[in-house]
N, C-alpha and C positions, 0 to 999 in steps of 0.2 A: 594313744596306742592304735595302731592301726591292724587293724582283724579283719581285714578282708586278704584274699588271697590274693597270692603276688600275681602280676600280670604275664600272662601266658598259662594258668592256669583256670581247670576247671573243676567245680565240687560235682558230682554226677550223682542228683538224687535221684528218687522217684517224679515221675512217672518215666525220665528220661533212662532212667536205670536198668526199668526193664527191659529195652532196647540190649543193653549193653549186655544185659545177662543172657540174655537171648541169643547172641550172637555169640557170645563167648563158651555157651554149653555146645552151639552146633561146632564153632573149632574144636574143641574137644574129641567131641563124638567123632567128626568127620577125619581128623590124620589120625586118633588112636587107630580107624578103620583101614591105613593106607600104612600104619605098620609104624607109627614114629612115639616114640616113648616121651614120655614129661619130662624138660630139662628144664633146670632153675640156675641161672649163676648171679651175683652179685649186683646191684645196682649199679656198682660202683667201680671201676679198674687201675690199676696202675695206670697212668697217662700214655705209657711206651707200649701198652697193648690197642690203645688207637692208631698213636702217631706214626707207629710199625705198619698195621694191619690196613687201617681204613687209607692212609698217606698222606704227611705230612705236607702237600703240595694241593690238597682238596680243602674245599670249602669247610668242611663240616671241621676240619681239623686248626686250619687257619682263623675262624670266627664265629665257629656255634658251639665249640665244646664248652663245657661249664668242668672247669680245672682248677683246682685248690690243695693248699697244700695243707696235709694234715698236722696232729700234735709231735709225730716225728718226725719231720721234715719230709715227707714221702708225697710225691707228684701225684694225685688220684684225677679222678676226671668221674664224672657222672655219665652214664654209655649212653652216645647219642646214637646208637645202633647195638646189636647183641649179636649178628656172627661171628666177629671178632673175639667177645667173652669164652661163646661158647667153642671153637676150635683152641682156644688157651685153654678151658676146664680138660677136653679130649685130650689134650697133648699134657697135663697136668695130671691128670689121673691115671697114665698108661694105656690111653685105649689102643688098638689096634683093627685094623678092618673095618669093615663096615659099620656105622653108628647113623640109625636116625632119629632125628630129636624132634621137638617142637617146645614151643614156649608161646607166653604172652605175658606183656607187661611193661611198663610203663619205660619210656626213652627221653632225652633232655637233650633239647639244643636251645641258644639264644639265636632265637629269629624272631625276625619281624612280626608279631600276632598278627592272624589274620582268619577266613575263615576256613578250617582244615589245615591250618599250620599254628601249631598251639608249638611252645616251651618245652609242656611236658605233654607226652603225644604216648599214646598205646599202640602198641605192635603185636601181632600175632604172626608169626612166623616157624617155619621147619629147615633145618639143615643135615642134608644128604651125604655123609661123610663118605671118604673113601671108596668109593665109586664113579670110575671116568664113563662110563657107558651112557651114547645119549639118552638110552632110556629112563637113567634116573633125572636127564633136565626133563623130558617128556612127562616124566611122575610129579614133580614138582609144579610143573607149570597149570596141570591138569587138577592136582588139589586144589589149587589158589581158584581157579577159576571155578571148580564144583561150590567150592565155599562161598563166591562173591555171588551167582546164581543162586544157592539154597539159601543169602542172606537176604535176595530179594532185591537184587539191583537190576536183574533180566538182560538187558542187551549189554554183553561186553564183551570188547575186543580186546584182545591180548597184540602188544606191539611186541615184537622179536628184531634182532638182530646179531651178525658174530662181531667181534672187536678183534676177533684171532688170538693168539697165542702171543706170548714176547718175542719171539725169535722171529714173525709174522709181521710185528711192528715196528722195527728198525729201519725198515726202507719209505714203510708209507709214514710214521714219523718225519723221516728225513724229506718228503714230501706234503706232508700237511705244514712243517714248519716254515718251507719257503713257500708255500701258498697262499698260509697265516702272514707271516711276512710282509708279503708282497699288497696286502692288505692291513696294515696293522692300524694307518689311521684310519679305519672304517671304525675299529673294535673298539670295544668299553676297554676300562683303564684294566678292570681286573682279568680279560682275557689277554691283552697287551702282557702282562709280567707272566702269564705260564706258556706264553709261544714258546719260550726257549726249555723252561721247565717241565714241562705238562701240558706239548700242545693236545692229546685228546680230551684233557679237561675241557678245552675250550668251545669242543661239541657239545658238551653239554649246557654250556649261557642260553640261557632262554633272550635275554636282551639282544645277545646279534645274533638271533637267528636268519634277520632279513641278509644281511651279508653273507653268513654260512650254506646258505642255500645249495649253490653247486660246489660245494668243500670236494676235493676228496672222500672216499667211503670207507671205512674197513673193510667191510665186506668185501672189496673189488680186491682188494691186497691180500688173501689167506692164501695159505699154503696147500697144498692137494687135501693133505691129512684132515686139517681142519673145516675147507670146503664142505668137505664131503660130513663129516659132522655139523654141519651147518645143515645142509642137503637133506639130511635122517632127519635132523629136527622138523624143517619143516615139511617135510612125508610124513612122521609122527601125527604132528598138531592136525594135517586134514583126515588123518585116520581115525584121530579121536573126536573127530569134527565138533575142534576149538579154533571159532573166528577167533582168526589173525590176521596181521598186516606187518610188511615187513618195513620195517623204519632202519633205512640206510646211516643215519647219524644218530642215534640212540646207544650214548656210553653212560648211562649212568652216572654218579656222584661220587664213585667210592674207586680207590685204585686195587683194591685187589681182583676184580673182575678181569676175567681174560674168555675165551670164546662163548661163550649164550648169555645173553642179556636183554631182559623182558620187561612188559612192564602192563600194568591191567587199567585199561580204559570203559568206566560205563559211558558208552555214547549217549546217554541225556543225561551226561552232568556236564555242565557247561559251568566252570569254576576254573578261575586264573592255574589253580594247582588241580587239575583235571584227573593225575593217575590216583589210586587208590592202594597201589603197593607196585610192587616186582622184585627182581630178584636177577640171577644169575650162578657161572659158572665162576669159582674161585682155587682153582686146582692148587695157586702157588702160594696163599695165605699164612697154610699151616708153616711152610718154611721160614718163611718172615718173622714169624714169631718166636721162630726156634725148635723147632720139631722136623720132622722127614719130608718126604712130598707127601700129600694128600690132595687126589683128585678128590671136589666137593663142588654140589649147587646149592643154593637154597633161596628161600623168599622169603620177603618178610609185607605184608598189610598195615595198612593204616586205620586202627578200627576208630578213631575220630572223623576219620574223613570217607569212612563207609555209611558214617550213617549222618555224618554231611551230603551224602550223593543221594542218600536214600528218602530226603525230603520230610517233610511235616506228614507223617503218617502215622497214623493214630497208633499209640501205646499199644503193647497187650494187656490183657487182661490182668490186675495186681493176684485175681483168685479164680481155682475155677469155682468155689462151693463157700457160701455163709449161713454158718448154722443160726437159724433161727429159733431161741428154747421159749418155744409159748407155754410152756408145764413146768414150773422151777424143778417141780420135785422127780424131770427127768434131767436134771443136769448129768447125772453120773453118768446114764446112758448117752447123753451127748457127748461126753468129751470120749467112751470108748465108741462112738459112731465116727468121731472127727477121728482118731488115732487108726481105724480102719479105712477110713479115705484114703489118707496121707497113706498109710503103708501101699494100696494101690496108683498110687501115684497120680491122687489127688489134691489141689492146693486146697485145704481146706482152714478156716481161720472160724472162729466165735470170741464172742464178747466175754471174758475174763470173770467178771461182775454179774449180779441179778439188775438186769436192764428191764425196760418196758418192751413191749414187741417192737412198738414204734423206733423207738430206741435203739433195737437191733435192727431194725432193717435201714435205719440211717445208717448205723455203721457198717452195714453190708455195703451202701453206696459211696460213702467216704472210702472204705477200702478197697473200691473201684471190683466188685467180684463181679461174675459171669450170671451165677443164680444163685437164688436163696433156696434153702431147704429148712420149711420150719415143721420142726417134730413138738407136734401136741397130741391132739385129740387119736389121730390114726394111728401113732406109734403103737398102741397096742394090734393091730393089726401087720405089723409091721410095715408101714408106709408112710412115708413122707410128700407134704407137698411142696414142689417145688414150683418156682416162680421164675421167671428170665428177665430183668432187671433189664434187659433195655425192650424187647418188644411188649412185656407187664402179661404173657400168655401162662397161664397156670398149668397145670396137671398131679397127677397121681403117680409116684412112683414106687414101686418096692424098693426098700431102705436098699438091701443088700445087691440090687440092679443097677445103683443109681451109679458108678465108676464105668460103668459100660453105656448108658444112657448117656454119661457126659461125651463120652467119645463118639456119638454119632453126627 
């Protein structure tokens, strides 16, 4: 029997956990703050809501989906991305106008393991519905980035680029195709078969990059309208002064993207798969699926590969407070001493059982806490002493001080 977990997979205990919880409360906090509601859809989707959405001529669709057919013969796919879920739930449910979402949660592709490209990979992501105005890419773009900063990565650059619109793409297509062409035996086998198909796919091969070098640009091929939405965007990004850099062949992976398309670099992470998320403009998605036009951007993060960038740094703390009960016969008042912690938004934990003191303060340091606070002798004065388990400096605190003493 084999009980290890399948490969591309990972179990996320402690001490690494805390990481993960830690990052995943500031997403939370931080787009509730920017106005984006909690959305949840299915793990799992019809197959024809990728092969539609994401494009049946991309990578992700041609060789990473994990696709099976269920007990009714029905095509599912495990979502190796969730924009696509989530403008099928919007167009499912009747929404109408503006909708902003956010989400996090687990995504599947079959790729090559490696490190920061797992199977099964976590995503934190917001999609900006109904909304063509650059300021909502300028709102998106500036989340992602507040969030990658308050996670603790510090220097990062955000790459930008337009691809333009579809009606913007038909001539420089018909120019990137005889450019690809005219190069075709330079190319890898897999950008060879979407020259004719999906040559902007083929900006995106990291393998001929050396050859794509002076490709053709998007950017140089938009239209006035779009230009100029190009133009806002990047006036926007130095007004919110968000280092950028503007990356000429930067199309992304996915075909529903059409003008802004991003993508977040910590400049000291030096890792083969270097971004950490991006995003862009998908105005024509909802159509494809079967619903009206919706202009829409959004992003989506890679929280495995954030805290791949974010290096060997030490855990937080498992507690802020471990009660120490050196007086059995104050148990009662220890557990409503710990239940008034907690309610102040204290991590507060003790030992279940009548332990020795020694005893508890072993389990204060297995439970990895910040301080001990052991109520004996001075509780009747109402004061506890607390100890700080890595520098071992003591004091005297008032019991009912000590949530505000923690915070200093």
């Amino acid at each position: 029997m084999n009980l290890r977990a399948p490969k591309g997979t990972d179990d996320v205990f402690p001490p690494e956990s805390r990481a993960w919880r830690r990052l995943l409360r500031t997403w939370d906090d931080l787009s509730e703050r920017y106005g984006y509601e909690l959305v949840m859809t299915p793990s799992f989707e019809h197959t024809e809501v990728f092969a539609r959405g994401v494009g049946e001529a991309t990578e992700v669709v041609e060789k990473q989906m994990y696709t099976f057919e269920d007990k009714g013969g029905r095509s599912l796919t495990l979502r190796p991305e969730n924009t696509a879920g989530v403008v099928r739930a919007y167009i499912q449910n009747g929404r109408t106008g503006v909708f902003k979402g956010a989400y996090s949660g687990a995504m599947y592709r079959y790729e090559r393991p490696q490190e920061g490209r797992r199977r099964q990979f976590w995503q934190l992501g917001v999609e900006y519905l109904g909304e063509s105005h650059v300021d909502a890419d300028l709102e998106v773009i500036e989340l992602g980035y507040r969030f990658l900063l308050e996670a603790g990565l510090g220097d990062i650059e955000v790459l930008v680029n337009s691809i333009g619109d579809p009606a913007d793409r038909v001539a420089y297509n018909e120019l990137l195709t005889s450019w690809l062409t005219d190069r075709a035996d330079l190319l890898s086998s897999d950008a060879r078969g979407r020259i004719e198909s999906n040559p902007l796919r083929v900006l995106d091969s990291k393998v001929d990059g050396d050859v794509l070098g002076d490709s053709p640009t998007p950017a140089d091929h938009l239209s006035e309208e779009t230009a100029a939405h190009y133009a806002a965007l990047v006036e926007g990004l130095e007004a919110r002064e968000i280092t950028y850099r503007k990356a000429p062949r930067l199309v992304r992976g996915l075909d529903y993207y059409n003008r802004t398309v991003f993508e977040y670099v910590p400049k000291l992470y030096a890792a083969a798969q270097n971004t950490v998320g991006g995003g862009g403009r998908y105005d024509g998605l909802a159509e494809l699926l079967g619903g009206r036009h919706l202009p829409a951007t959004g992003l989506a993060l890679g929280l495995d590969r954030i805290l791949v960038a974010l290096g060997d740094r030490p855990p937080p703390r498992a507690l802020d407070v471990f009660l120490v009960i050196a007086d059995p016969s104050l148990r009662a008042e220890a557990r409503d001493f710990a239940r008034r912690l907690r309610d102040a938004g204290v991590r507060t934990d003790f030992v279940a059982g009548e332990r020795s003191v020694k005893a508890q303060f072993k389990a204060a340091d297995r439970r990895d806490a910040a301080v001990v606070a052991v109520i004996g002798e001075e509780w009747s004065d109402g004061k506890v002493t607390v100890k700080d388990l890595s520098s071992g400096e003591e004091r005297l605190v008032v019991a009912g001080d000590l949530p505000g003493w923690m915070d200093r």
